[in-house]
C-alpha positions as a Markdown table, in Angstrom:
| # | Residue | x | y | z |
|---|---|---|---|---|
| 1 | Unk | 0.0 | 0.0 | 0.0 |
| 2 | Unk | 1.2 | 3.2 | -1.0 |
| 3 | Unk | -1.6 | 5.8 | 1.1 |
| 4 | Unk | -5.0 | 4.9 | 2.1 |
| 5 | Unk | -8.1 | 6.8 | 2.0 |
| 6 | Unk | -11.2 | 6.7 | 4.8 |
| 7 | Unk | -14.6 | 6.3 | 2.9 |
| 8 | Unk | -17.1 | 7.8 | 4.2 |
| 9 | Unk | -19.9 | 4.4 | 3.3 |
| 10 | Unk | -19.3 | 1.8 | 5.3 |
| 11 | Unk | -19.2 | -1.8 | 4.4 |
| 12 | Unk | -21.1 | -4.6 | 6.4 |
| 13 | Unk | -19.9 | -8.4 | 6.3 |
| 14 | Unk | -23.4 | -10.7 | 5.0 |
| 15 | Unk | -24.4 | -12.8 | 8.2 |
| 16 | Unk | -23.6 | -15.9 | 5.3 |
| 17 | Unk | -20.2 | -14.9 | 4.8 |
| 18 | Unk | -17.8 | -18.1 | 6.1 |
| 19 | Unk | -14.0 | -16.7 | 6.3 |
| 20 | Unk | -12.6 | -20.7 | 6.5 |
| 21 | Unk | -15.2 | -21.7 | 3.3 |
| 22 | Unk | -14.1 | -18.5 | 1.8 |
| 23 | Unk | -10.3 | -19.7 | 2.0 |
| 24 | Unk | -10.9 | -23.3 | 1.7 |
| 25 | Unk | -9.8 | -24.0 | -1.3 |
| 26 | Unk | -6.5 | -21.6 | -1.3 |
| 27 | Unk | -2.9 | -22.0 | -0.2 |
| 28 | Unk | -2.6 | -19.6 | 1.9 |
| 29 | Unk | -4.2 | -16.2 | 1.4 |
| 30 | Unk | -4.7 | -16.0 | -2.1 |
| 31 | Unk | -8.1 | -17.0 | -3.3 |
| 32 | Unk | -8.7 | -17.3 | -7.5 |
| 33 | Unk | -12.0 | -18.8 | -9.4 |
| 34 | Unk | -9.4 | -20.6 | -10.9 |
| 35 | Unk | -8.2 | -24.2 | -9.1 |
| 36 | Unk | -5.2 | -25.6 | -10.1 |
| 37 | Unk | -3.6 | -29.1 | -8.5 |
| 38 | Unk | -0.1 | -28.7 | -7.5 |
| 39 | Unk | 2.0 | -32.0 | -6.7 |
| 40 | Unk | 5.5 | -31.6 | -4.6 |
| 41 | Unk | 8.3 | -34.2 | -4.6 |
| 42 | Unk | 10.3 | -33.9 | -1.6 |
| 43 | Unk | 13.8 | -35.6 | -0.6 |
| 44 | Unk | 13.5 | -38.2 | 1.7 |
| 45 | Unk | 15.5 | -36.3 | 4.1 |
| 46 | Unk | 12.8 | -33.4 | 4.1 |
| 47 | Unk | 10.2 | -36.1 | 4.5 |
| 48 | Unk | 11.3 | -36.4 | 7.8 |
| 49 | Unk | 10.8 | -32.6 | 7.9 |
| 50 | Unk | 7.5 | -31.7 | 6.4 |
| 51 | Unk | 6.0 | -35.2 | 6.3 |
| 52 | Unk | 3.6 | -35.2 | 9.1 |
| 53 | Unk | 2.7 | -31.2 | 8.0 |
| 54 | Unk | -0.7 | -30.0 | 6.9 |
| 55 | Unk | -0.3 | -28.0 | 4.1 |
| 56 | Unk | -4.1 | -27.8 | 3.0 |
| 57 | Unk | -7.4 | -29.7 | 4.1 |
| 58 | Unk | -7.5 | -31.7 | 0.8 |
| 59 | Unk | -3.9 | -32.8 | 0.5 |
| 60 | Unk | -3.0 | -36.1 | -0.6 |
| 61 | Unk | 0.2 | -37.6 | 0.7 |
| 62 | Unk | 1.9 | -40.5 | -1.6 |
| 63 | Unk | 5.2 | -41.9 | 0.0 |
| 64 | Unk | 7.4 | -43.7 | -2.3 |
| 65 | Unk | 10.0 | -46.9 | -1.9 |
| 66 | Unk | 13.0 | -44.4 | -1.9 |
| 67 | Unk | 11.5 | -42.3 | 1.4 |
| 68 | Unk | 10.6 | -39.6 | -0.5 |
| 69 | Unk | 7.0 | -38.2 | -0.3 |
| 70 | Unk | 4.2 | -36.3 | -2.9 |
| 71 | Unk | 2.4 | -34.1 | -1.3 |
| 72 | Unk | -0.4 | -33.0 | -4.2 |
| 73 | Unk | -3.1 | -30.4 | -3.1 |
| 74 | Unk | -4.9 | -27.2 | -4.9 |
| 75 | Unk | -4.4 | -24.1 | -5.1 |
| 76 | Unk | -5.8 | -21.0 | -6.2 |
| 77 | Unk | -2.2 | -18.9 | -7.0 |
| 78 | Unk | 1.1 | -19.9 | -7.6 |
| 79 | Unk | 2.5 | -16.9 | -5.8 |
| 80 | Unk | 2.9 | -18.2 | -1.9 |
| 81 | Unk | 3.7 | -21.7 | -3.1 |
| 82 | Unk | 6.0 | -20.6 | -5.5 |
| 83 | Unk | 8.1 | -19.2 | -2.7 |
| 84 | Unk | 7.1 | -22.2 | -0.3 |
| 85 | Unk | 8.7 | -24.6 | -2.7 |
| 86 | Unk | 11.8 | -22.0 | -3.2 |
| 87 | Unk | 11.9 | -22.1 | 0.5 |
| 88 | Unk | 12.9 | -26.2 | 0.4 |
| 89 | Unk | 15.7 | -25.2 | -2.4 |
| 90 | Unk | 17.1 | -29.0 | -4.0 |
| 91 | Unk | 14.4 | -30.9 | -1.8 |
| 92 | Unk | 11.8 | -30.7 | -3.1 |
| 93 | Unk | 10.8 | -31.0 | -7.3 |
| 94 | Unk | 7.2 | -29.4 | -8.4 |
| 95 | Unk | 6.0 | -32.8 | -10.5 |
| 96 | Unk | 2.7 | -30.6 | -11.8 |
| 97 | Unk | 2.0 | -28.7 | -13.1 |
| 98 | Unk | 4.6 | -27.5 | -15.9 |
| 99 | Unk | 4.1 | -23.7 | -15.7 |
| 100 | Unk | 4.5 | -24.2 | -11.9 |
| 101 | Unk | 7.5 | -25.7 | -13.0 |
| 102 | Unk | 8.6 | -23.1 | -15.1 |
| 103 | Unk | 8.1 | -20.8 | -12.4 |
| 104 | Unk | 10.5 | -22.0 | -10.1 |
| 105 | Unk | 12.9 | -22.6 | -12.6 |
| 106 | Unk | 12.9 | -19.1 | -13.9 |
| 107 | Unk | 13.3 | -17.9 | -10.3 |
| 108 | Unk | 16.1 | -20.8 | -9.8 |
| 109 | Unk | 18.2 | -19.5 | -12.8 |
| 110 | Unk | 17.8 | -15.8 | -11.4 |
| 111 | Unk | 18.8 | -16.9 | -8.2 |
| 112 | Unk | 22.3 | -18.1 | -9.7 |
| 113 | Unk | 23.0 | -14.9 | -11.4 |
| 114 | Unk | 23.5 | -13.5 | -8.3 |
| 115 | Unk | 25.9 | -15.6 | -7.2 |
């Protein structure tokens, strides 16, 4: 925000207004019309870490023979998850979608311009 400005109407929240349904089906506090699955890979050493975490309500866990884990759940904007998965750095791979993907990858080859 760069300078706010006080209104003089005022705004009332409808008595059928649900914060947790309204944010349901986000990853954090982004909320979109559009849904999109996102499936994480992560080392089997960060497995250990993140493995018994709740990311999201409707997240499916998948753990593989190697001791890694796939965490797959939706989301409504890759923003916040873009930087969640930046976060993990070589743990953890976005399976899916591509432009997900792509994303990180972009940010990934930024990153090592700086150093």
């Amino acid at each position: 925000m760069k300078e706010i400005t006080v209104l003089e109407e005022g705004f009332t929240i409808p008595g059928t207004f649900k914060i947790r349904e309204f944010f349901d089906a986000s990853f954090g506090f982004y909320k979109s019309d559009s849904i999109r699955e996102v499936t994480l890979r992560f080392s089997p050493l960060k497995t250990k870490w993140v493995g018994d975490q709740v990311w999201h309500r409707d997240q499916k866990k998948r753990f593989l023979p190697d001791g890694s884990m796939e965490l797959t759940f939706p989301v409504a904007d890759f923003s916040e998850i873009k930087m969640e998965v930046l976060r993990h750095g070589s743990m953890v791979e976005v399976v899916k979608p591509k432009s997900l993907r792509d994303l990180v990858k972009t940010e990934a080859e930024k990153i090592t311009q700086i150093y």
